[in-house]
C-alpha positions in Angstrom: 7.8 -18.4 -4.9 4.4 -16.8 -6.3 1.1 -17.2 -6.1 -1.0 -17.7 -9.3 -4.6 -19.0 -9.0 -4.4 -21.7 -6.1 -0.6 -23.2 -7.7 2.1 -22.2 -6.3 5.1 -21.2 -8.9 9.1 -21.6 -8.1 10.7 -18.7 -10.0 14.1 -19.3 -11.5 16.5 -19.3 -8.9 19.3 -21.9 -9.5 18.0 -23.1 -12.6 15.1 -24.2 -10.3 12.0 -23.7 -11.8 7.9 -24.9 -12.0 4.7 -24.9 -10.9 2.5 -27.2 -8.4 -0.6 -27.3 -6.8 -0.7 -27.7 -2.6 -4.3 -29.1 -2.9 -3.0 -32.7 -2.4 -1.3 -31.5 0.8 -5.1 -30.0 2.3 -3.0 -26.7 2.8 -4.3 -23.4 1.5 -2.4 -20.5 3.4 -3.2 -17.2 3.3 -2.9 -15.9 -0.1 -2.5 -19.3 -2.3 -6.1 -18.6 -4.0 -5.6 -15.3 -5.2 -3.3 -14.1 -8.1 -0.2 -12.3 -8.0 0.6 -12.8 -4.5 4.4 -13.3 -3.7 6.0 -15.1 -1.3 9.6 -14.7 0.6 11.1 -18.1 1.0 12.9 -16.3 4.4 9.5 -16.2 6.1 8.4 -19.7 4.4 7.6 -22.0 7.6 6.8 -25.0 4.8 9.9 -27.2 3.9 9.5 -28.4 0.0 11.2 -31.5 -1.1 10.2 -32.0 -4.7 11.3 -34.7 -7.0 11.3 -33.7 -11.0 9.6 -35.9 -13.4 9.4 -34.9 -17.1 5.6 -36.1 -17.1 6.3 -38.1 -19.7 7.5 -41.5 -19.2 8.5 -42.8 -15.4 9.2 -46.0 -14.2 7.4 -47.0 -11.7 8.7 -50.6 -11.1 10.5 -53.6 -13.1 7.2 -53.9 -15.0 5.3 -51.4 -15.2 6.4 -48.1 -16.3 3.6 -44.8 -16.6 3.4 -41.9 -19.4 0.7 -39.3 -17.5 -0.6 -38.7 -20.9 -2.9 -42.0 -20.3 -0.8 -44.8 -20.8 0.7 -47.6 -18.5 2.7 -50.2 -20.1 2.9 -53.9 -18.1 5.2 -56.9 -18.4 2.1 -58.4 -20.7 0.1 -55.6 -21.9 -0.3 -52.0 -22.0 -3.6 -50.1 -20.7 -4.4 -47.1 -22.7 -7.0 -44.2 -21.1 -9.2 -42.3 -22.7 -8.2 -39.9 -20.3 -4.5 -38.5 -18.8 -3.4 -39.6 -15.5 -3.8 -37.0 -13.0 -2.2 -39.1 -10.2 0.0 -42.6 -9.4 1.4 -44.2 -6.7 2.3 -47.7 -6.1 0.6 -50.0 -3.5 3.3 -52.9 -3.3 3.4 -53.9 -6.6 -0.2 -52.4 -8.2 0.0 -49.0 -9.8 -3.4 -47.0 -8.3 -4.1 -44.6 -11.4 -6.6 -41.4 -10.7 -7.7 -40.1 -14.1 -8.1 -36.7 -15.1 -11.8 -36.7 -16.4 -11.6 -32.9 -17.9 -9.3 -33.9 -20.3 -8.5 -35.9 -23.6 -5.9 -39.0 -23.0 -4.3 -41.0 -25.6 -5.7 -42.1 -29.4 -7.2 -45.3 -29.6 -7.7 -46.1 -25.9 -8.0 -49.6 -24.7 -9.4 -49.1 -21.4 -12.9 -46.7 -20.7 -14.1 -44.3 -17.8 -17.7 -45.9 -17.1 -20.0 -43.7 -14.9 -17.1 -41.9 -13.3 -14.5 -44.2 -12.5 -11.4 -42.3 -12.5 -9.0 -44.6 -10.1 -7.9 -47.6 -11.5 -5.2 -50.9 -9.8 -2.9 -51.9 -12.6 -1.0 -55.3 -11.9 2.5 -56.0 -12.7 1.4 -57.6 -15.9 -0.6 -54.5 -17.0 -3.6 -56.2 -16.4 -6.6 -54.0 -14.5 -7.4 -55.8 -11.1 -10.1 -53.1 -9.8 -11.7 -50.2 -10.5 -12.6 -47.9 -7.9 -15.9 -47.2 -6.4 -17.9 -44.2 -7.6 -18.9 -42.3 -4.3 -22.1 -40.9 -4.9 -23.9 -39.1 -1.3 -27.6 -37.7 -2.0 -28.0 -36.6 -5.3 -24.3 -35.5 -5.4 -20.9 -38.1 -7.5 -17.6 -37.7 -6.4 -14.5 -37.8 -8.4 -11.1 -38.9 -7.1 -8.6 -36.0 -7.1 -5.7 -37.1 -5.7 -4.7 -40.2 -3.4 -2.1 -41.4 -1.0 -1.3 -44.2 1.0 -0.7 -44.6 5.0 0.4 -47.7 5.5 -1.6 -50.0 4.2 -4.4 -47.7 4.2 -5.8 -45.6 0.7 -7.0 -42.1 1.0 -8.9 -40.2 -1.5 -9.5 -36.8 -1.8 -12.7 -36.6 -4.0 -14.5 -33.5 -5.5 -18.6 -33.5 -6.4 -19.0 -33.3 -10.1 -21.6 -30.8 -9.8 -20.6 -28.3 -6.7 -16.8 -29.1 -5.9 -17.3 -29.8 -2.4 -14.7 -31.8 -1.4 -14.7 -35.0 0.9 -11.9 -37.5 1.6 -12.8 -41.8 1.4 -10.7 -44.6 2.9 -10.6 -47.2 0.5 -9.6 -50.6 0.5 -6.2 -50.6 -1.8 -7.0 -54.2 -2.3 -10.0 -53.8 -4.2 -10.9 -49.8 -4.0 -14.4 -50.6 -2.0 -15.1 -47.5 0.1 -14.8 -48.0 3.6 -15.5 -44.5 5.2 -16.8 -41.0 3.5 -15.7 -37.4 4.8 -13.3 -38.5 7.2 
C-alpha cells in the first residue's frame, strides 16, 4: 500500500489494484496525510475487506438500482442529480443518497440541491421521501460526507462549508431530522 494525499492506494499485487479514502472510517494513522509515504502490509495491524464496484451502475435492491454519476432509477421513476453521489446505503428498503456538492452530476437533472441538502431517502418506487436537514451551528453549514447506519440509528459525518471542521449528527433515518450534533 501507499500513501498519496489522505487516500490510501493498493499497488498491483494479484491483479489487485485502487485507491480509497479511510476518512469514513475516522482513522488517520501516522503518515496517511502526507504524500509518498509507503506502507508494508507485514506490519499493517488494519484488516481490509473491500468489495469492487465499477461506480457505474449497482444494484442496490429489486427496485432500485444506483449509477454514482447522479442517477437512481425506481420501480416508477428515476431521480436524476444535479450532482454525483458521493455515498449510498440502504436503510431497509430506502436508498439514503449523500451528494457530492463540488461536482457536476448528470444532464438534465430532475431532482435539485436547495440550500445544501446533499442526503437524500429514495423509496422503492424512486420517489424522494425526505431530504435531510441542513446542520447549520453559529454562523457555520455543514455538509454530509459520508454516512452509516447502526442499527437503526443514521450517522453523518458532516464538514463546514466554510472551515472543514468536521462534526458527526445522528439523524433520524425515518425522516433525516437531526437528533444530536458532534457526538
Amino acid at each position: 500500500m501507499h500513501s498519496e494525499e489522505g487516500f490510501l492506494q493498493l499497488t498491483d499485487q494479484h491483479g489487485v489494484f485502487g485507491t480509497f479514502s479511510l476518512e469514513p472510517f475516522n482513522y488517520e494513522p501516522a503518515g496517511v496525510h502526507r504524500a509518498g509515504v509507503d506502507w508494508d502490509p507485514e506490519n499493517c495491524y488494519v484488516k481490509l475487506q473491500i468489495r469492487h464496484d465499477t461506480g457505474d451502475e449497482v444494484r442496490l435492491s429489486s427496485d432500485l438500482k444506483v449509477d454514482y454519476r447522479g442517477r437512481i432509477t425506481g420501480s416508477k421513476m428515476e431521480q436524476r442529480f444535479t450532482n454525483p453521489i458521493r455515498n449510498c446505503i440502504m436503510y431497509k428498503q430506502t436508498a439514503l443518497v449523500v451528494l457530492n456538492l463540488n461536482e457536476e452530476g448528470v444532464t438534465e437533472p430532475t431532482c435539485h440541491s436547495e440550500d445544501g441538502e446533499n442526503l437524500f431517502a429514495i423509496d422503492p418506487s424512486g420517489e424522494i421521501t425526505w431530504r435531510g436537514q441542513v446542520v447549520t451551528l453559529g454562523d457555520e453549514q455543514f455538509l454530509h460526507r459520508i454516512h452509516w447506519l447502526v442499527g437503526d440509528h443514521l450517522f453523518s459525518k458532516m464538514a463546514s462549508i466554510d472551515t472543514g471542521e468536521r462534526i458527526v449528527a445522528e439523524l433520524d433515518p425515518k425522516t433525516g431530522k437531526i437528533m444530536a450534533t458532534d457526538i
